[in-house]
N, C-alpha and C positions, 0 to 999 in steps of 0.2 A: 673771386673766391678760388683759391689753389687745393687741388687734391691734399697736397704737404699740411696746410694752413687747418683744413675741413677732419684729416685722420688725425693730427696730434691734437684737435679739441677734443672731437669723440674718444680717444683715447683718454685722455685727462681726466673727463668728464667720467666717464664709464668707470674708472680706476676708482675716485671720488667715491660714485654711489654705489659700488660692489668692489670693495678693499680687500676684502679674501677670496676673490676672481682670479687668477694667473693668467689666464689667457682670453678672458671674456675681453678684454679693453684691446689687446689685439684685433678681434677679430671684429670688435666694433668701429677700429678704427678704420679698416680695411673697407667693409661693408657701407661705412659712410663716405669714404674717397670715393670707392665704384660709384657710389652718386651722382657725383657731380666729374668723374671723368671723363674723356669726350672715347665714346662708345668706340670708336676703332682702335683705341690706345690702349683698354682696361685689358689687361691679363691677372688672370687668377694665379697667386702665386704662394697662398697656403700649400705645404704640405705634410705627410705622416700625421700625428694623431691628430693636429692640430686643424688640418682639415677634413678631418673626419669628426673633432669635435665641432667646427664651424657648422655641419652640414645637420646636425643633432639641434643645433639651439640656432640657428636660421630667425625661426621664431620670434623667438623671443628678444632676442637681440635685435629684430627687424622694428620692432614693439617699438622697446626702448628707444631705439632711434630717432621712432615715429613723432613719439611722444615730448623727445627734446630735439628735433630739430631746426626749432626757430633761433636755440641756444647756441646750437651746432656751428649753423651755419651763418651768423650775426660776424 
């Protein structure tokens, strides 16, 4: 499973079930890569509003993740 492979689902995916999101599928996409990256490679590389809104909806976006990543990551 490749970080590239794992963020363009979550994004897809996330796009899908919230279509008047702008930046939610971004930063769902991101949040699902960090998953499965090998921990001394991930850099955080959101920035201005956009990580500011990532650090806002954490959450919920964590949620959703949660919730489909058998989908995700298949």
């Amino acid at each position: 499973m490749s970080t590239e492979s794992v963020r363009a689902t979550a994004e897809n995916m996330y796009r899908v079930a919230h279509p008047g999101d702008r930046h939610g599928a971004v930063i769902a996409g991101c949040r699902a890569a960090a998953r499965v990256a090998d921990l001394d490679h991930a850099v955080g590389f959101t920035i201005g509003a956009l990580a500011v809104e990532e650090q806002g909806r954490a959450a919920e976006i964590d949620a959703w993740l949660d919730h489909n990543w058998a989908r995700i990551a298949s």
